[in-house]
C-alpha positions in Angstrom: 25.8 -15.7 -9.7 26.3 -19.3 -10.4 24.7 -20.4 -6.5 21.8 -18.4 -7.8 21.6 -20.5 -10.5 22.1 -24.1 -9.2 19.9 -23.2 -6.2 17.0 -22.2 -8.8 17.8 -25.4 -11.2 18.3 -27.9 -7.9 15.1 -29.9 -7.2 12.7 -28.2 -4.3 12.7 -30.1 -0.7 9.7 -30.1 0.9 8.7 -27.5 2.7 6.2 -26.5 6.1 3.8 -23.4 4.8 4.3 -21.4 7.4 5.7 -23.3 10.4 5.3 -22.9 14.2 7.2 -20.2 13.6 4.8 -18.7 11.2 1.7 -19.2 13.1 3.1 -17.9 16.6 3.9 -14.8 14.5 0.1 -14.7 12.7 -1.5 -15.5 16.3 0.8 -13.3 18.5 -0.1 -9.9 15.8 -3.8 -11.0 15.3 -4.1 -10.6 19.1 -2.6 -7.5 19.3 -4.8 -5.9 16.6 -8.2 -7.1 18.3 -10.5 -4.4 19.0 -11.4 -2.5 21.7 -14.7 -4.4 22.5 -12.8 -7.7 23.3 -12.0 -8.2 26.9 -9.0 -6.3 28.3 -7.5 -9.7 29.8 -7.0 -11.2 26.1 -5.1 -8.4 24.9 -2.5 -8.5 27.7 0.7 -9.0 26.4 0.5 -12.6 28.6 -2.0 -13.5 27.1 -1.2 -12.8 23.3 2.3 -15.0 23.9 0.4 -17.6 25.3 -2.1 -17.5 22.3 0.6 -16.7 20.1 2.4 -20.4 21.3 -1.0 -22.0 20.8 -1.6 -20.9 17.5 0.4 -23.8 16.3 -0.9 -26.7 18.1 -3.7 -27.7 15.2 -1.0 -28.2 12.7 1.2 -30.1 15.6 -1.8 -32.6 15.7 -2.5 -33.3 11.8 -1.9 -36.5 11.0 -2.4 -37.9 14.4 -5.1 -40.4 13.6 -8.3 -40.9 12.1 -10.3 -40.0 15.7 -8.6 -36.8 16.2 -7.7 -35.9 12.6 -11.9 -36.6 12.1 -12.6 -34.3 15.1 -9.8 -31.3 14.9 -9.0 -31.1 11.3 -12.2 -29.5 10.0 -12.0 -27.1 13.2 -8.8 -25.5 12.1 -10.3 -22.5 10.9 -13.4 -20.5 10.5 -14.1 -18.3 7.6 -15.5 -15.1 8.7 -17.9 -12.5 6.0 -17.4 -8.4 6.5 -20.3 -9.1 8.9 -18.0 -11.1 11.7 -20.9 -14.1 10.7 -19.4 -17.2 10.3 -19.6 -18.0 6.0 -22.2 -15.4 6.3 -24.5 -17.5 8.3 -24.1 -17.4 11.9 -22.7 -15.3 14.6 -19.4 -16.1 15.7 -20.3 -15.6 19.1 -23.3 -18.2 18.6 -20.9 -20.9 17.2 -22.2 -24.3 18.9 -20.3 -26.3 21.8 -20.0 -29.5 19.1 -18.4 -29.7 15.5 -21.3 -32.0 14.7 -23.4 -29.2 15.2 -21.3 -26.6 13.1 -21.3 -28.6 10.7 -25.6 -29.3 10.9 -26.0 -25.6 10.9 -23.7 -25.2 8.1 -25.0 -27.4 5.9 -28.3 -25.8 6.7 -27.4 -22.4 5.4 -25.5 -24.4 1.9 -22.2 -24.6 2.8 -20.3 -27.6 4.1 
């Protein structure tokens, strides 16, 4: 009883949101739970550890610098509506080649 109570009264460290760990796990399940209409080859079980290893790799590159940070940073995620549209505004299989035009199309439709 008394670890339990200096380990809730001791000062937090800082600590890494998920982890590699963490995001191999979200990566590696979110591949196995794609649906059917997605191409057989990315639901092989080599491909979802492969995906699963790469699911970390954004977060390894935070912090690396203003040119990459400028160019990865806002790419880490999308948010997808019910619809599968990107913020409810454009297919996610019509997403543009270039962040710069994401982000043009984006801020066409009101969100940044």
């Amino acid at each position: 009883m008394l670890a339990l109570v200096l380990i809730a009264i001791l000062p937090a460290s800082g600590v890494w949101a998920w982890g590699a760990t963490g995001h191999e796990w979200v990566s590696g399940m979110a591949v196995e739970k794609l649906p059917d209409s997605v191409p057989t080859f990315i639901r092989t079980p080599e491909a979802a550890a492969e995906i699963a290893v790469m699911g970390r790799e954004l977060d390894r590159s935070k912090g690396a610098g203003k040119t990459l940070d400028a160019e990865r940073d806002p790419g880490h995620y999308v948010d997808l509506a019910d619809d599968g549209s990107v913020e409810g505004i454009l297919a996610l299989h019509k997403l543009p080649v270039t962040r710069k035009d994401y982000g043009m199309l984006l801020r066409a439709g009101g969100k940044t």
